[in-house]
N, C-alpha and C positions, 0 to 999 in steps of 0.2 A: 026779742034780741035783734040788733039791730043786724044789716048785709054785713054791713064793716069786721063788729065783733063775731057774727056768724063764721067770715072766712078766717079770722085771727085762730077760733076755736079749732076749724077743719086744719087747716093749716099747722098749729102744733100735735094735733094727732096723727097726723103724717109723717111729724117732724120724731114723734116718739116712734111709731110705727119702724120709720127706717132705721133709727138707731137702734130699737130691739134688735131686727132681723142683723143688723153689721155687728152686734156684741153675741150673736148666735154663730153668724159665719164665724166669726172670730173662735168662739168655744170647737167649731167643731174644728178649723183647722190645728186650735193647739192637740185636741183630743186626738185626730186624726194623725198631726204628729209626732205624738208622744206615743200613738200605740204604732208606726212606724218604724219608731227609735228602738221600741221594747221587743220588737220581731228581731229587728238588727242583731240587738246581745242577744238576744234567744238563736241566733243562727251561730255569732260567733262564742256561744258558752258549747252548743253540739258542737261546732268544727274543734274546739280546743279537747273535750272528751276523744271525738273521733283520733285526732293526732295521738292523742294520749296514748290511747290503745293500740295505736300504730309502732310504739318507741322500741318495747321488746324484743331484742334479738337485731334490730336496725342496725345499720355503722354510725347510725345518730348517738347509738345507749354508748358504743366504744368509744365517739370520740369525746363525750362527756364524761365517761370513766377514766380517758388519757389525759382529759384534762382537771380531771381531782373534785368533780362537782357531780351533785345530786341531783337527779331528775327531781325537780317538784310540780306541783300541781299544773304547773301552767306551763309545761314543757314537753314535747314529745316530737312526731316526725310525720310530716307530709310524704306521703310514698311519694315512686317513679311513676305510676300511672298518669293516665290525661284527666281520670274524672273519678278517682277515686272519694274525695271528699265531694264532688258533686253529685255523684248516685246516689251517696250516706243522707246526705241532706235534701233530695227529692224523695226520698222514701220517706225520709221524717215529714213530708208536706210542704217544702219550701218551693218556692218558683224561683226560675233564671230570673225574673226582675228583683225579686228577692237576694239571692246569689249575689248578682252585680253592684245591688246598691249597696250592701256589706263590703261590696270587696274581694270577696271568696271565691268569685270567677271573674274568665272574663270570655269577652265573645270571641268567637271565629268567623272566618268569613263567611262557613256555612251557616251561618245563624244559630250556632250551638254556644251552650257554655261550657267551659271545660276548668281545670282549677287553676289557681292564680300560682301555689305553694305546690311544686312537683320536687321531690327527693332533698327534703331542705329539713335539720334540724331547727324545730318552732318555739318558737318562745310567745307567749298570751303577754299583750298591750292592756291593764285595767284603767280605766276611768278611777277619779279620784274618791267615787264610792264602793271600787272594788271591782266594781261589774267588765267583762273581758269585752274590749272594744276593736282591736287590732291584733294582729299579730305582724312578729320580724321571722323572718329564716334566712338560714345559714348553710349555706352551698355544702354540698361535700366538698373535702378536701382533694378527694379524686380527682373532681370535676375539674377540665383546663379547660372548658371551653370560655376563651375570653370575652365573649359576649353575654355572658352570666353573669349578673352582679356578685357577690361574695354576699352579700345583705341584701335583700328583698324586702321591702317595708310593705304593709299595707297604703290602700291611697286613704285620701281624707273623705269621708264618709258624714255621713249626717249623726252618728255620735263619735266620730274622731277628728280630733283636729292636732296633727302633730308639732305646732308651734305652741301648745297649751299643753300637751301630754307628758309626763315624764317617764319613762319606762322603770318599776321598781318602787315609783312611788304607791301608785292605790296598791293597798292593804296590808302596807308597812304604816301607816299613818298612827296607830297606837304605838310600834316602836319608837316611831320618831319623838311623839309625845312624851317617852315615858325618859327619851335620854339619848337616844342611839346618834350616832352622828352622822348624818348627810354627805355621801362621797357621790362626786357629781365625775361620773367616765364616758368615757367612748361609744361603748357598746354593750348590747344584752349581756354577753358573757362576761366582759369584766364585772359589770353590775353582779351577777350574778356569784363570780370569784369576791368580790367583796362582803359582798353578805353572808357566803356559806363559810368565809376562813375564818370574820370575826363571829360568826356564829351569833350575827343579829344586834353586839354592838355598835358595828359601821353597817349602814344602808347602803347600795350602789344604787345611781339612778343617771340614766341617761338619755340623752335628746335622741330621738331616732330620725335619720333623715332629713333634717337640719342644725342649724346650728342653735347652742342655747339662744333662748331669749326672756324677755323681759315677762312674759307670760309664763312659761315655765316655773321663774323664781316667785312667781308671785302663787303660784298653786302648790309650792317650797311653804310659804310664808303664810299661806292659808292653813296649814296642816299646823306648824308650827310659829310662835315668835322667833324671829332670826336675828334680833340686836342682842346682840354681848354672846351669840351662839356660835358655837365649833362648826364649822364648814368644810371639808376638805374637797381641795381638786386632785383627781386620779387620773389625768389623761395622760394619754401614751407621752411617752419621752422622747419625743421627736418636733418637726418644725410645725407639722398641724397640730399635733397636742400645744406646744407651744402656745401656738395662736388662741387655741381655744379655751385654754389656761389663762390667756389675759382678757378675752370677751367674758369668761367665769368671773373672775375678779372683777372688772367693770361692771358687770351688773350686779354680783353679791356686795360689792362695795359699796352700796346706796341703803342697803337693808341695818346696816352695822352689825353684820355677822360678823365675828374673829375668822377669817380665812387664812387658811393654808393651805399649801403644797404638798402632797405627796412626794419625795425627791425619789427616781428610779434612775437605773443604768440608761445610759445615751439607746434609746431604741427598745425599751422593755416597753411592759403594758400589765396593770395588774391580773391579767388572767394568765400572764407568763409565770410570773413572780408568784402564783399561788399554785402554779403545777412545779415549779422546782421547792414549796414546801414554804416562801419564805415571806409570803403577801401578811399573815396574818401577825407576826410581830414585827413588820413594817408599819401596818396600821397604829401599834400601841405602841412604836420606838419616837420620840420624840427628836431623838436627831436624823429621825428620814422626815423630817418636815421643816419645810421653811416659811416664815411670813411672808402673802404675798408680795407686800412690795420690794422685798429683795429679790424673790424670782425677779421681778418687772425689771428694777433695775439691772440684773446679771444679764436678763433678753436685750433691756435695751444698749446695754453696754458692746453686749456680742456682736449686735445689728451693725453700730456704729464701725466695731474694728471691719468687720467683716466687708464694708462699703468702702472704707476712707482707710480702715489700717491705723486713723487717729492719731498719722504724725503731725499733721495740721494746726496750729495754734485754732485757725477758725473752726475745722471738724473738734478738736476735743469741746470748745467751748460748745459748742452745738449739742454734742452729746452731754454734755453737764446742767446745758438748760434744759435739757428733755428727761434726765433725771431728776432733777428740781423741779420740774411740775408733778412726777410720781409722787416724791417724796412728803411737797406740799396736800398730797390730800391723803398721807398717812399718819399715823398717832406722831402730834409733835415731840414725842420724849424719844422716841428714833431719829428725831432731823440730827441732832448734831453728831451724834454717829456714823451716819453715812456721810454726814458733808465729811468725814474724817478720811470715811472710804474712800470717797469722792476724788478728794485732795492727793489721793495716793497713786490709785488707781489712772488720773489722769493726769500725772504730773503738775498743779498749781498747788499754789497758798492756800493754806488753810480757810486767809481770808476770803479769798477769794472765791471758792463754795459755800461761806456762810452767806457773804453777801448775795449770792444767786440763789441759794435758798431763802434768804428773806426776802427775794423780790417776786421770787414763788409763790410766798406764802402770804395773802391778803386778804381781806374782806371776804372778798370773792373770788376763791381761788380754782384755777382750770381742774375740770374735774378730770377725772382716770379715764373716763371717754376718750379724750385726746392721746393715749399714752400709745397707740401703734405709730410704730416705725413711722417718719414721712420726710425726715431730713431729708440723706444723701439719697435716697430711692427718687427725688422730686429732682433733682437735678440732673444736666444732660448725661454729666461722666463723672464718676470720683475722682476728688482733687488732684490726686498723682499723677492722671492724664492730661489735665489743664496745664503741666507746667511743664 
């Protein structure tokens, strides 16, 4: 064998050699972090038992008795103490680095850990295979110290990522499958008020600590197909429910879910509405729902008065182009309906909303993305004072 071919030979065995050992490194880092991950939910499955056992006789069990709801599995109470879930879980064999990187503590300046969840009704975050990744808690009511959140989420952890997680969704996934309908709220407890009134016909599920996103629906759409499916939104009846009722709709509206509205009192919340007894034939009352884009249109109608008053030839027409791009990216056998609405509601010609709706409506028409407010809010002062 000649030097040349000699060094070609040495040379791919070395070449094999290194890529063995980097597809070895490789195995053991995944290995290394998978058995990581699996300590994590082994920390936060004990801390959810440990709460568990905690719940009995708490003013956590009262205020979920006053509010008409059933402790279930993944629900219970962080004492008052500093370390009471930290001592539970050193005894079981975990470490402060352990602790931290879950979540379940955090440090002090002494270089102690102590717990993260002190006097707070707990609710268990599952991963979309069930397994408990997170938790939320919930201040007492007592509590006024205004530096206390009311909600304490977990942080984002090496198995949680809260722009991916739904609260309510892991190990409702067979109900969802089988029919149940998807109600997308606020918070643990109304999630929790929607599932216990309809008794598992309606799911609740909600974004903790952010806002929904595109992630989210898509771990929605993993579990289930969402074209031609019943979606409801339940968010509070207020100007952030509001908002987060048109961000719900803009992303549900790409899936071609049938979306709708939950309609409540100016300021309810379904976990209100299901302690005065009345959430659960709300859910099956067909006239407490509306299609989203008549919410949209009614929000963005309100926006407009509420800026301009819409004595303006220029503000109505403003507000009738910004309904006409809603309208355009809903079922066209509602356009001429609304343009009817339209027409009324804003004082013009009949024609004169069809024509802006057929200018809406093209090839390629502006999606529901664009549908937040941005007229009169974009400009220095509302018209009234320019004149």
């Amino acid at each position: 064998m000649s030097r040349q071919a000699a060094g070609h030979e040495a040379g791919g065995r070395r070449a094999a050699t290194l890529r063995h050992r980097a597809e070895a490194l490789a195995a053991a880092h995944d290995e290394d972090r998978g058995s990581h991950a699996a300590v994590l939910i082994h920390a936060h499955r004990d801390a959810e038992g440990f709460y568990r056992e905690q719940l009995a006789g708490s003013w956590a069990e009262t205020h979920l008795q006053q509010r008409h709801l059933q402790p279930g599995p993944g629900t219970g109470y962080a004492p008052a103490g500093w370390t009471g879930l930290t001592t539970h879980l050193h005894r079981l064999g975990y470490t402060d680095i352990q602790l931290l990187d879950a979540g379940l503590g955090i440090p002090t300046r002494r270089n102690t850990v102590v717990d993260r969840f002190r006097d707070r009704l707990m609710f268990t975050v599952n991963d979309a295979t069930g397994a408990p990744v997170a938790f939320v808690g919930r201040k007492s009511p007592d509590n006024h110290n205004a530096d206390a959140p009311k909600y304490l989420n977990s942080p984002e952890t090496a198995v949680y990522r809260k722009s991916e997680t739904l609260y309510g969704l892991g190990g409702a996934d067979r109900l969802i499958r089988s029919g149940a309908t998807p109600v997308l709220v606020e918070g643990a407890i109304d999630a929790q008020a929607v599932t216990q009134a309809s008794r598992g016909r309606h799911i609740g599920l909600a974004a903790l600590g952010t806002a929904l996103t595109a992630q989210h629906v898509q771990a929605l759409a993993d579990v289930a197909e969402l074209r031609d499916r019943p979606v409801l939104l339940g968010y509070d009846a207020d100007a952030a429910g509001y908002q987060a009722t048109e961000r719900a709709a803009a992303l549900l509206h790409h899936t071609g879910a049938t979306v709708d509205v939950l309609t409540l009192p100016a300021g309810d919340d379904p976990a209100r509405a299901h302690r005065r007894g009345e959430l659960a034939a709300a859910l099956l009352d067909p006239a407490q729902r509306r299609g989203f884009v008549d919410v949209l249109i009614g929000n963005e109608i309100a926006r407009w008065r509420e800026y301009t008053d819409l004595r303006w030839p220029e503000d109505r027409v403003g507000c009738l182009r910004a309904c006409a791009r809603i309208i355009a990216d809903g079922p066209v056998e509602t356009a001429y309906p609304y343009a009817r609405r339209l027409a009324a509601v804003l004082d013009f010609p009949l024609d004169t909303t069809v024509a802006e709706l057929l200018e809406a409506i093209s090839p390629s028409p502006p999606t529901i993305d664009h549908v937040p407010f941005a007229g009169p809010q974009s400009r220095a002062a509302p018209r009234a004072t320019e004149r």
